[in-house]
C-alpha positions as a Markdown table, in Angstrom:
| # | Residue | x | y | z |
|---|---|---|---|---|
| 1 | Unk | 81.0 | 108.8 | 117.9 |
| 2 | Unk | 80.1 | 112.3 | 116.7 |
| 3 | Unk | 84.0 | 112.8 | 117.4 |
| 4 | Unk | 85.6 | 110.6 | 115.0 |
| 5 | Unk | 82.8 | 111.0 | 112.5 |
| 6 | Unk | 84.2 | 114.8 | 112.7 |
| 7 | Unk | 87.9 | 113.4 | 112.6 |
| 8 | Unk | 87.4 | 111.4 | 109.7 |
| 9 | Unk | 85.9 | 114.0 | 107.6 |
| 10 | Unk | 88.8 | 116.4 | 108.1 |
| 11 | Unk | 91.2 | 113.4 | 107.8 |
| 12 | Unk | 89.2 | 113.6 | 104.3 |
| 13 | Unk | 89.8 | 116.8 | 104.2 |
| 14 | Unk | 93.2 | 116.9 | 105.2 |
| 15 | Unk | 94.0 | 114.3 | 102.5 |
| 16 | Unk | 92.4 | 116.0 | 99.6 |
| 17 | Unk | 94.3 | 119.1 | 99.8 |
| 18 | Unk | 97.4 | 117.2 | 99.4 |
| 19 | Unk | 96.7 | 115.5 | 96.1 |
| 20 | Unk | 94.8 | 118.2 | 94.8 |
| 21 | Unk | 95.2 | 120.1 | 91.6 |
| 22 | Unk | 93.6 | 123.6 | 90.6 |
| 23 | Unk | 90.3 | 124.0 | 89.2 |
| 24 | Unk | 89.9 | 124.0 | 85.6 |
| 25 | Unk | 91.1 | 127.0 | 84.3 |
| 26 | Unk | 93.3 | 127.9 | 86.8 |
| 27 | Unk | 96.3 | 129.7 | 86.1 |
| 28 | Unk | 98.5 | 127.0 | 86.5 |
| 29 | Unk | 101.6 | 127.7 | 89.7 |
| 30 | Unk | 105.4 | 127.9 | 88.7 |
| 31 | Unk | 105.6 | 124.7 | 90.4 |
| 32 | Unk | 103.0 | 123.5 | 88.1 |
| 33 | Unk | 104.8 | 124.9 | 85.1 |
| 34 | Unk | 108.0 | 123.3 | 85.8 |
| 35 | Unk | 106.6 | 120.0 | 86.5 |
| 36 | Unk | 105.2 | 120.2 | 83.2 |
| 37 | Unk | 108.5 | 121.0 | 81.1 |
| 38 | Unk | 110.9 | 119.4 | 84.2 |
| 39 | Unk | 111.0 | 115.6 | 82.1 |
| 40 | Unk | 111.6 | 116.7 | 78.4 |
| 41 | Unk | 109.9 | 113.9 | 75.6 |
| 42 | Unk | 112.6 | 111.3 | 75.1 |
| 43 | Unk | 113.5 | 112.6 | 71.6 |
| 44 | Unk | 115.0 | 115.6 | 72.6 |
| 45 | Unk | 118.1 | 116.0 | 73.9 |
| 46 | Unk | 118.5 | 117.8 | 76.9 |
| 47 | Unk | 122.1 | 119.9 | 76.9 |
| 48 | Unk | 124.6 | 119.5 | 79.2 |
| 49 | Unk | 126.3 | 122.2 | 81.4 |
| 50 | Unk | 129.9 | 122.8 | 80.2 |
| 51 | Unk | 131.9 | 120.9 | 82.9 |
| 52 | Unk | 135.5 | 121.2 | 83.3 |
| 53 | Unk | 136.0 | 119.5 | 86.8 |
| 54 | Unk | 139.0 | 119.9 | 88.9 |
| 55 | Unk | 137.8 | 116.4 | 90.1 |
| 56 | Unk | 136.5 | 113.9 | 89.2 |
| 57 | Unk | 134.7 | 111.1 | 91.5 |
| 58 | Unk | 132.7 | 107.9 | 90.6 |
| 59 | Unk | 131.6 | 105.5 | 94.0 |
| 60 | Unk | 134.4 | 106.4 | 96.6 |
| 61 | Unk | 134.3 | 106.7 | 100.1 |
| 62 | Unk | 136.1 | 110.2 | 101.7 |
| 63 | Unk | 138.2 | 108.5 | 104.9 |
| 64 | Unk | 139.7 | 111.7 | 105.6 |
| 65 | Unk | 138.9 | 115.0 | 105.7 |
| 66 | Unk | 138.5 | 117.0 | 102.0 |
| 67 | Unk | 138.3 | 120.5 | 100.8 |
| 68 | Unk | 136.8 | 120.5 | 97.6 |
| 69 | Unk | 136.7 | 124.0 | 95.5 |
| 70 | Unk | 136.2 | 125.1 | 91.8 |
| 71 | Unk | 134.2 | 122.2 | 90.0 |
| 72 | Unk | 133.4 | 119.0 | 91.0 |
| 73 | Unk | 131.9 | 116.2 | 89.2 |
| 74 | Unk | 130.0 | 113.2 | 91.0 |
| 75 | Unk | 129.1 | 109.9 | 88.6 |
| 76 | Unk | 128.3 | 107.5 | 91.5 |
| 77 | Unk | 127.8 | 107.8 | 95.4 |
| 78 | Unk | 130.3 | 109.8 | 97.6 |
| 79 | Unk | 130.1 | 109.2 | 101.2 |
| 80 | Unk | 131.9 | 110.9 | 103.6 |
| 81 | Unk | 133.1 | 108.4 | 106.3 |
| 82 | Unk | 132.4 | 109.1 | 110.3 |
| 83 | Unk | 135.7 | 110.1 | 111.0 |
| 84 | Unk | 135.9 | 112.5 | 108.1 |
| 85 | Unk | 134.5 | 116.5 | 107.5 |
| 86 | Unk | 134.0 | 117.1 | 103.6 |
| 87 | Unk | 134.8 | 121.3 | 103.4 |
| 88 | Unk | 133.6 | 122.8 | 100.2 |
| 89 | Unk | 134.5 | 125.9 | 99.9 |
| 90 | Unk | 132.8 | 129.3 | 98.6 |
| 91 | Unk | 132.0 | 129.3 | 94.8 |
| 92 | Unk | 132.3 | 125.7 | 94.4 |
| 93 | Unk | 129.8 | 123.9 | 91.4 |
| 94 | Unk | 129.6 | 120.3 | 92.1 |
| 95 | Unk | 127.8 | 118.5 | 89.6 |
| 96 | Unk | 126.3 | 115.3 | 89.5 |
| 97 | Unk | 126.1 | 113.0 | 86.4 |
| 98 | Unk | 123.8 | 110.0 | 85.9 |
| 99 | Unk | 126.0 | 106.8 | 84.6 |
| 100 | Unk | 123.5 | 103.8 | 84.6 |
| 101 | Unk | 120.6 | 103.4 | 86.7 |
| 102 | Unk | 121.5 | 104.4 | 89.5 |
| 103 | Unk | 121.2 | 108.3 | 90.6 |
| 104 | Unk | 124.8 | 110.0 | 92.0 |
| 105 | Unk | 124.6 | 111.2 | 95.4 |
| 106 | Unk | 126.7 | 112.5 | 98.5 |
| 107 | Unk | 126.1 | 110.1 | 101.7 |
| 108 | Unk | 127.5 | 111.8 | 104.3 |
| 109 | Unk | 128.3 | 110.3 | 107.7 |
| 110 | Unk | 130.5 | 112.2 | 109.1 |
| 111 | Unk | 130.3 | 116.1 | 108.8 |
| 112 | Unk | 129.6 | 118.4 | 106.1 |
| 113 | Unk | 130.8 | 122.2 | 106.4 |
| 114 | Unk | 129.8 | 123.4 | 102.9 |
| 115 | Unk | 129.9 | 127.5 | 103.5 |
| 116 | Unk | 129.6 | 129.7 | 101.0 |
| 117 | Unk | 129.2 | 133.7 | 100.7 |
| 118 | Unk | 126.0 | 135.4 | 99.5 |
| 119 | Unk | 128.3 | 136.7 | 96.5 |
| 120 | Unk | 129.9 | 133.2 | 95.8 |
| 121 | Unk | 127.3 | 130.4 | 96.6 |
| 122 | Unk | 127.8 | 126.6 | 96.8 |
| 123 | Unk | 125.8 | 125.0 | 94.1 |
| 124 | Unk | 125.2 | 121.5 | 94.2 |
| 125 | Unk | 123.5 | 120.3 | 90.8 |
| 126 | Unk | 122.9 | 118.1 | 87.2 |
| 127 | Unk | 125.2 | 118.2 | 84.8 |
| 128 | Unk | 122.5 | 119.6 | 82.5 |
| 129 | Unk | 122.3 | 123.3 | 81.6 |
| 130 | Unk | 118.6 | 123.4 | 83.0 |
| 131 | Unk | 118.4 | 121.1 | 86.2 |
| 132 | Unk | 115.3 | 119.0 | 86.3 |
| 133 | Unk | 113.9 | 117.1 | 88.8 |
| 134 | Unk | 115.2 | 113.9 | 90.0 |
| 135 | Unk | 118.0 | 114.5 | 87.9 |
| 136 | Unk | 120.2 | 112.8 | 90.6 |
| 137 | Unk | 119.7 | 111.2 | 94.2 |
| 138 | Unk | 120.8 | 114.7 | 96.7 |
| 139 | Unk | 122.8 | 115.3 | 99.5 |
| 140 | Unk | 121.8 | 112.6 | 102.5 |
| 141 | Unk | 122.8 | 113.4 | 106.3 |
| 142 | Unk | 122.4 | 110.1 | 107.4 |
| 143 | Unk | 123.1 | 109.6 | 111.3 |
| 144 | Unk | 125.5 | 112.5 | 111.8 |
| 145 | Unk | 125.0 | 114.6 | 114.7 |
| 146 | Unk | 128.2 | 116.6 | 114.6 |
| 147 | Unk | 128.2 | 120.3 | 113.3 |
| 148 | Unk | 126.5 | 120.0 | 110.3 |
| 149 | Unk | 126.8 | 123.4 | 108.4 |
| 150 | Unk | 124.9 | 124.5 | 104.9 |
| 151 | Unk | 125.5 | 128.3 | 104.3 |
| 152 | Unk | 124.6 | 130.0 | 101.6 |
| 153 | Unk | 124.5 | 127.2 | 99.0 |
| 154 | Unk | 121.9 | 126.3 | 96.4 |
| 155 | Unk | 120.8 | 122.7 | 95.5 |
| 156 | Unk | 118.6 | 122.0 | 92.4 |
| 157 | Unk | 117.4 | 119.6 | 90.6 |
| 158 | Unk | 117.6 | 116.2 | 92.8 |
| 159 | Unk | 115.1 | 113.8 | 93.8 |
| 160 | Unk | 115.6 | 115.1 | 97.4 |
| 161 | Unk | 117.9 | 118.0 | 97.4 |
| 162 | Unk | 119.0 | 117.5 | 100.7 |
| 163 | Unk | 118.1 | 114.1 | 103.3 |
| 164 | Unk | 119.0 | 114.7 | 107.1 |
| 165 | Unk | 118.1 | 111.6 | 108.9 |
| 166 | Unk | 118.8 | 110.7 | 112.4 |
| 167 | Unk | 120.9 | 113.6 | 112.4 |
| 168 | Unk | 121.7 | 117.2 | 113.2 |
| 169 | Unk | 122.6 | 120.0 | 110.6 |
| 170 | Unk | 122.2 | 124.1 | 110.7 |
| 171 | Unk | 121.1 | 125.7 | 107.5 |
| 172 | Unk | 121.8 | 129.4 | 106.5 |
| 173 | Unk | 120.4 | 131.4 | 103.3 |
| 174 | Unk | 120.0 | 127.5 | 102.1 |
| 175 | Unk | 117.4 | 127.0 | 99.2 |
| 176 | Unk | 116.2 | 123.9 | 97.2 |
| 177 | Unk | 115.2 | 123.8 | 93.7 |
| 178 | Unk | 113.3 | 121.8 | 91.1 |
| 179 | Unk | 113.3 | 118.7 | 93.3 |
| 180 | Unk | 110.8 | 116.3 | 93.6 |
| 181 | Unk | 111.1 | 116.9 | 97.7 |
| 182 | Unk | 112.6 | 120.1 | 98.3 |
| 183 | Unk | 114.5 | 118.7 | 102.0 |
| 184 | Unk | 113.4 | 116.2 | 103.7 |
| 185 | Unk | 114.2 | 114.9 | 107.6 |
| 186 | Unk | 113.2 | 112.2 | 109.9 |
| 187 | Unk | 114.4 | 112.2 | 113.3 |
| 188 | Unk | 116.5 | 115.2 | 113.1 |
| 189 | Unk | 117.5 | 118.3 | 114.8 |
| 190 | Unk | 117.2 | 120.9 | 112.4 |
| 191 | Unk | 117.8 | 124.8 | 112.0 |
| 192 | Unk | 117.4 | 126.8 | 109.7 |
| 193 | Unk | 117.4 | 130.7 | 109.1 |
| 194 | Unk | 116.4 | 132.5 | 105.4 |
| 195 | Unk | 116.5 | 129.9 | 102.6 |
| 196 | Unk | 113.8 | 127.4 | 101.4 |
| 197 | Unk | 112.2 | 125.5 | 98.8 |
| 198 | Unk | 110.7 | 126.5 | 95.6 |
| 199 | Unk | 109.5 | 125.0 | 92.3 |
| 200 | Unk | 109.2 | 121.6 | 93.9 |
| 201 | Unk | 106.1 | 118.8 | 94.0 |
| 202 | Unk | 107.0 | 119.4 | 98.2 |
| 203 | Unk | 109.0 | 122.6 | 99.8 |
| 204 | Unk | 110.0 | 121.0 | 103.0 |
| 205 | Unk | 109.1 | 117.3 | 105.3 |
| 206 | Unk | 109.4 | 117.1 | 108.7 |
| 207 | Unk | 108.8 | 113.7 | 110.3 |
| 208 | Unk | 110.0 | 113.0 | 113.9 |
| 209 | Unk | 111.7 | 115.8 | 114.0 |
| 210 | Unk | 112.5 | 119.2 | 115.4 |
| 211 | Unk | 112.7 | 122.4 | 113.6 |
| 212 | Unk | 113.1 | 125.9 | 114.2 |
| 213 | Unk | 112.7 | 127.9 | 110.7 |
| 214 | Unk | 113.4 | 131.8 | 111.0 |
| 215 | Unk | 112.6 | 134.2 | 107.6 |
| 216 | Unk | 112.0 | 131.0 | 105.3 |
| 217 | Unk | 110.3 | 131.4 | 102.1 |
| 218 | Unk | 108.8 | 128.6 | 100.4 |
| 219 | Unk | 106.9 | 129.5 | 97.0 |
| 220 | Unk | 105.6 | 128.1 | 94.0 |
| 221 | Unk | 106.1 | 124.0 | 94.9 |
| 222 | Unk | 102.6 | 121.6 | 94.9 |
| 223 | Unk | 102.9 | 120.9 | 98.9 |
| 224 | Unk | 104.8 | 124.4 | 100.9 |
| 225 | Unk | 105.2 | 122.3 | 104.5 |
| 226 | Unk | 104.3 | 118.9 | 105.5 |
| 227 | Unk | 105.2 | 118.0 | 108.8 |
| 228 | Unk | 103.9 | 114.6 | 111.0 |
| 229 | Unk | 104.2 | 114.0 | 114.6 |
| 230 | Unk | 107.1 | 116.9 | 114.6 |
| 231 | Unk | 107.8 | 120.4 | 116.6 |
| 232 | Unk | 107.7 | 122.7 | 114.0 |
| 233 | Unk | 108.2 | 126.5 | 114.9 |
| 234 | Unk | 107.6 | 129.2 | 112.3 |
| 235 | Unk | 109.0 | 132.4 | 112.5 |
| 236 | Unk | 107.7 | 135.4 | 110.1 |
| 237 | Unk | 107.9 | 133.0 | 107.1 |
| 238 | Unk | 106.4 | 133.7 | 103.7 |
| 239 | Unk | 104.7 | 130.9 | 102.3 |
| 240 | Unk | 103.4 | 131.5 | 98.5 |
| 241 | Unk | 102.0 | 130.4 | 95.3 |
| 242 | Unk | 101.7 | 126.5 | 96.7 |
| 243 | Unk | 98.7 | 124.9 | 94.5 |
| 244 | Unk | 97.7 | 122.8 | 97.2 |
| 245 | Unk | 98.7 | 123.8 | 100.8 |
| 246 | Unk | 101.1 | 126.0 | 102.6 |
| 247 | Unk | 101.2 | 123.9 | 105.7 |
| 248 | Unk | 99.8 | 121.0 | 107.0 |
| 249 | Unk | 100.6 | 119.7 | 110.4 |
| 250 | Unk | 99.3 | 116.3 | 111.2 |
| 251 | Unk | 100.0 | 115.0 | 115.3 |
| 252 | Unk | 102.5 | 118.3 | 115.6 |
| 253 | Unk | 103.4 | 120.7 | 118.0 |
| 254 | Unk | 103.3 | 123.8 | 116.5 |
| 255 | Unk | 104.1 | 127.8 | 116.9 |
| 256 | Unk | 103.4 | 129.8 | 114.0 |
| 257 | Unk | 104.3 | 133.6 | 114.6 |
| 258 | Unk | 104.1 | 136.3 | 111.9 |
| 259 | Unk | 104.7 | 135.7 | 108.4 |
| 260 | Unk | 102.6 | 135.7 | 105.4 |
| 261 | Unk | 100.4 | 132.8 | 104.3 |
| 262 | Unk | 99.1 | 134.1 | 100.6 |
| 263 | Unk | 97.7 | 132.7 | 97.5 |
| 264 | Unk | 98.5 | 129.1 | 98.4 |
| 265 | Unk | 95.2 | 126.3 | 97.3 |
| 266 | Unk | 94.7 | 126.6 | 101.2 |
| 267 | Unk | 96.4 | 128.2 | 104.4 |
| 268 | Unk | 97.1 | 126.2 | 107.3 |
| 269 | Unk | 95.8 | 122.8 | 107.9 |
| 270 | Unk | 96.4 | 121.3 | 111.8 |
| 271 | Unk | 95.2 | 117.7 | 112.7 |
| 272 | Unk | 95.1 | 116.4 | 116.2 |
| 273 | Unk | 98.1 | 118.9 | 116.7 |
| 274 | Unk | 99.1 | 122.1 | 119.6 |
| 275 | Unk | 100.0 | 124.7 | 119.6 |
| 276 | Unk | 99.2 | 128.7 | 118.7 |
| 277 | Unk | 98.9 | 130.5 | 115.9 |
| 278 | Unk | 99.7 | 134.4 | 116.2 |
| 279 | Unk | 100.3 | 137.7 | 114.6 |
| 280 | Unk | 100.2 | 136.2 | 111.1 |
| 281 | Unk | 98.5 | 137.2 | 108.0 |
| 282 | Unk | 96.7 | 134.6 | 106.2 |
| 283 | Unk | 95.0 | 136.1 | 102.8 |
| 284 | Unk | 94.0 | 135.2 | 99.5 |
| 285 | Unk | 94.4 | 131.7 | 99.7 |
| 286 | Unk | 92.0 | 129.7 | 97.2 |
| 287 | Unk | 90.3 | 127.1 | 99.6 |
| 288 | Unk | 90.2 | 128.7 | 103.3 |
| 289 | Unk | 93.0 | 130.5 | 105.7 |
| 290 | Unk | 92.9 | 127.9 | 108.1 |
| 291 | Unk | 91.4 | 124.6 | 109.2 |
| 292 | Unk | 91.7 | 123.2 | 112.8 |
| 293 | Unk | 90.7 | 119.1 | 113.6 |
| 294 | Unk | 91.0 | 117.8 | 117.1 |
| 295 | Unk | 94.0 | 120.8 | 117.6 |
| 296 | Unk | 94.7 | 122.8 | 121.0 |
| 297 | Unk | 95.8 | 125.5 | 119.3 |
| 298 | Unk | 95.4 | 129.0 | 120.3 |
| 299 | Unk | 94.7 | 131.8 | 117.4 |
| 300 | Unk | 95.0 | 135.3 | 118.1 |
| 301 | Unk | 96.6 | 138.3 | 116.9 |
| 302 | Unk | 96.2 | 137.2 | 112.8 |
| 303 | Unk | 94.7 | 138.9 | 110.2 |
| 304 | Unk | 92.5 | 136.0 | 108.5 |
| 305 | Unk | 91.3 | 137.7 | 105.1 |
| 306 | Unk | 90.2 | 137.4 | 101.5 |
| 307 | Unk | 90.1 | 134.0 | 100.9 |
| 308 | Unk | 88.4 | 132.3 | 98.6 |
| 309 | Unk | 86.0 | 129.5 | 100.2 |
| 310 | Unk | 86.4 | 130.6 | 104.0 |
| 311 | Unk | 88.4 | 132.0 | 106.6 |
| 312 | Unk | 88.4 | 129.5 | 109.1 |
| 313 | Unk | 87.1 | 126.1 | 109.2 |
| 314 | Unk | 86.8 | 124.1 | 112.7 |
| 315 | Unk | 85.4 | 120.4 | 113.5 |
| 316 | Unk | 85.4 | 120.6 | 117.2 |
| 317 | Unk | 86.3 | 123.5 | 120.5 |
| 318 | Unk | 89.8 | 122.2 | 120.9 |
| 319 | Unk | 91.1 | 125.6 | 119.8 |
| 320 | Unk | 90.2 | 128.9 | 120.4 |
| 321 | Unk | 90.1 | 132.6 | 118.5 |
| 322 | Unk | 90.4 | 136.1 | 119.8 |
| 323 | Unk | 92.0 | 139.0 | 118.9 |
| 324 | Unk | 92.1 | 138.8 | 115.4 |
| 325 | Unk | 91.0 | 140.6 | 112.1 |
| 326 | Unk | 88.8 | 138.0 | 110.2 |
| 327 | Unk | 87.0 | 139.7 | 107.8 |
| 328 | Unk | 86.1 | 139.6 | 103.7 |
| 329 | Unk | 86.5 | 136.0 | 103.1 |
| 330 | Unk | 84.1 | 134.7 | 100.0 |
| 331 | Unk | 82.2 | 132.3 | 101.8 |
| 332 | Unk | 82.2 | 132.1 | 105.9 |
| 333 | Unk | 84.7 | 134.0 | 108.1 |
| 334 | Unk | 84.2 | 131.0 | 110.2 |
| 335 | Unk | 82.6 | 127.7 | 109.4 |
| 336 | Unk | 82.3 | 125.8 | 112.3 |
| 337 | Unk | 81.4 | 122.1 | 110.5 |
| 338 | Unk | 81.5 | 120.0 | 114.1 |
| 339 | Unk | 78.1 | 119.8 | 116.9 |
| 340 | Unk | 80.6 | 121.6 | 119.7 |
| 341 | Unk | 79.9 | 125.6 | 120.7 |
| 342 | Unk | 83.0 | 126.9 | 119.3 |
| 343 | Unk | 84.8 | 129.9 | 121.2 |
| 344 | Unk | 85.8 | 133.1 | 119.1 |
| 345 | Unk | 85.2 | 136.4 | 121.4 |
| 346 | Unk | 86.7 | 139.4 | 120.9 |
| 347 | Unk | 87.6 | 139.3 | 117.0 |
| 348 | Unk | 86.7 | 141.7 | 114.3 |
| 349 | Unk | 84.9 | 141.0 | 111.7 |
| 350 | Unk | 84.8 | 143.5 | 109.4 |
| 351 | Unk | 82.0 | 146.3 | 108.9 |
| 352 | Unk | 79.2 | 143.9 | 107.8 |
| 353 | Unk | 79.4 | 141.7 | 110.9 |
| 354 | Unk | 80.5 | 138.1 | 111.4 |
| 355 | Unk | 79.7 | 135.8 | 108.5 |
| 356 | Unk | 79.4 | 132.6 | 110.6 |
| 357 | Unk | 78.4 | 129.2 | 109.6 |
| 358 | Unk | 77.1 | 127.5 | 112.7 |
| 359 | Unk | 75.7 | 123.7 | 110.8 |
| 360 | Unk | 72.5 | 124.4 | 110.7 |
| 361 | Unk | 72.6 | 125.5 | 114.7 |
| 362 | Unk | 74.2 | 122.3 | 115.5 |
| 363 | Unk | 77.8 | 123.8 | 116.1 |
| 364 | Unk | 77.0 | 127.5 | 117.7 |
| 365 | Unk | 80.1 | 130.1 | 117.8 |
| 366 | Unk | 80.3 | 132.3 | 120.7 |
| 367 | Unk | 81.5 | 135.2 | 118.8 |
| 368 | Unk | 80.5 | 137.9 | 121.6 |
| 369 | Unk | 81.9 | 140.5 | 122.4 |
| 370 | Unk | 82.6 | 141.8 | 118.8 |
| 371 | Unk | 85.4 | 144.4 | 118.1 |
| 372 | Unk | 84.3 | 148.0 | 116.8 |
| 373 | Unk | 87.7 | 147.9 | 115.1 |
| 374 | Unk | 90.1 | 146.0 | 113.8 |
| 375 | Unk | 93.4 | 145.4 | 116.3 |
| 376 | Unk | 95.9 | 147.6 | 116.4 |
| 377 | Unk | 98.2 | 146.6 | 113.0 |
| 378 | Unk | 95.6 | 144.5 | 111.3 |
């Protein structure tokens, strides 16, 4: 019983960090910021790009393969057919316009190979001057497992900048804008290397799926990473300036190695998930560095730091810590809210000693032996 009592406060937990906003009088995010000028008052007039289009599409469906180049303006939904590739080639603009009620988008079933350069970028975005979000649909994979290629394009202002689903597609130096959802997939093979998500209510979502994410930075959007019953792994990523969370990992198989997880509402959040955690820095976020619920998950050479609540918050002994630099967090380096003996030898803790929460001696922490010093590099 003492278990799911445990799991159902985290699952608490879990779920207020996704809805929640700063505390009064916080400086308010860039996500936050553009949320709150991204829908202008209906009485003024929002100004549209200049568009001079080289074509010009409303609902068709591509049944063989395309090149588009220069500009190209969508007013209804494009799908590329299975037996076709849609090329678009470096420097291209495609725009979407809103006719009616329903949102423009690109459907594509068959392959997508839009490759830019990091001089002449792919843009896919409103025909307003100053994309907002949910300005139209995005770009949907949607049960293509060919050679999906983004390279070096840029996608603002949809409702879901790009939708991979029951698919496979490789992104390079890809980044989404001022969307509501930043990308999205579900059931999909996905890779990506550089690129990201910024200024959206959620970076990137992972459902079902499989990721590998090399040099991403995702900054400045409500919800950094959400990822359910995924494998997610994390290479030297920066994640930044999220108002709620950086990451949260619900049922996932994770590996998190290096990066920076900094001045996000909270760090890392992992429910009933595996996994390890290593050589990352996790500082200054508002809430706590890291919180672990019913997780395997081995932590160990991190530097857990300066955060504003505490360092590390654990309900159970699923996971253990060692090796690491957790020191100079406001409230508890670690606050171990469960009944279980929780295992975290060989850390540093700073010059003043482990600040450990052990619930009033009901949930101990083995914190012996203590490190003199901090590891080498932290």
């Amino acid at each position: 019983m003492t278990r799911y009592a445990n799991l159902a406060m985290a699952g608490l937990l879990f779920a207020a960090l996704l809805i929640t906003a700063p505390a009064t009088g916080a400086a308010a995010t860039p996500a936050a910021a553009a949320h709150s000028q991204a829908r202008p008052a209906e009485s003024a007039p929002r100004e549209e790009a200049q568009l001079n289009p080289t074509l010009l599409y409303a609902d068709r469906v591509l049944d063989e393969d395309t090149v588009w180049r220069g500009e190209v303006l969508v007013e209804g939904a494009v799908t590329v057919a299975p037996q076709a590739t849609l090329s678009v080639e470096p420097g291209t603009v495609v725009r979407f316009r809103r006719k009616g009620a329903q949102a423009p988008l690109l459907v594509v079933q068959g392959r997508i190979v839009a490759a830019g350069t990091r001089e002449t970028p792919v843009v896919f975005s409103s025909a307003f001057a100053v994309p907002a979000a949910s300005d139209w649909q995005g770009i949907m994979l949607l049960g293509t497992e060919k050679k999906n290629l983004l390279e070096n394009c840029r996608i603002e202002g949809a409702q879901t900048g790009l939708e991979a689903l029951f698919s496979s597609v490789t992104l390079k130096n890809v980044r989404a804008e001022r969307a509501a959802t930043g990308m999205r997939f579900q059931d999909t093979l996905v890779t990506m290397e550089s690129g990201g998500a910024s200024d959206c209510d959620t970076g990137l979502s992972f459902s079902e799926s499989e990721a590998s994410l090399r040099d991403v930075a995702v900054a400045g959007n409500r919800l950094g990473i959400s990822a359910r019953r995924s494998s997610v792994y994390l290479f030297e990523a920066s994640l930044s300036g999220n108002q709620a969370a950086a990451f949260s990992g619900d049922g996932c198989r994770i590996k998190i190695q290096g990066g920076t997880v900094a001045s996000n509402g909270s760090g890392v959040t992992l429910l009933e998930s595996e996994g390890s955690v290593t050589g990352a820095r996790l500082a200054k976020n508002r809430e706590f560095g890291m919180s672990l619920t019913s997780s395997r998950v081995r932590v160990s050479a991190n530097q857990i730091t300066g955060n504003g609540n505490n360092g590390m918050i654990v309900f159970d002994a699923q996971s253990v810590a060692w090796d690491n630099a957790i020191h100079e967090n406001a409230g508890y380096d670690l606050y171990n809210a469960g009944v279980e003996e929780y295992r975290a030898p060989g850390n540093w803790w700073g010059a003043l000693g482990p600040k450990i929460f052990d619930n009033g001696g009901r949930g101990k922490v083995l914190a012996a032996p203590v490190l003199n010093a901090g590891p080498q590099g932290r």
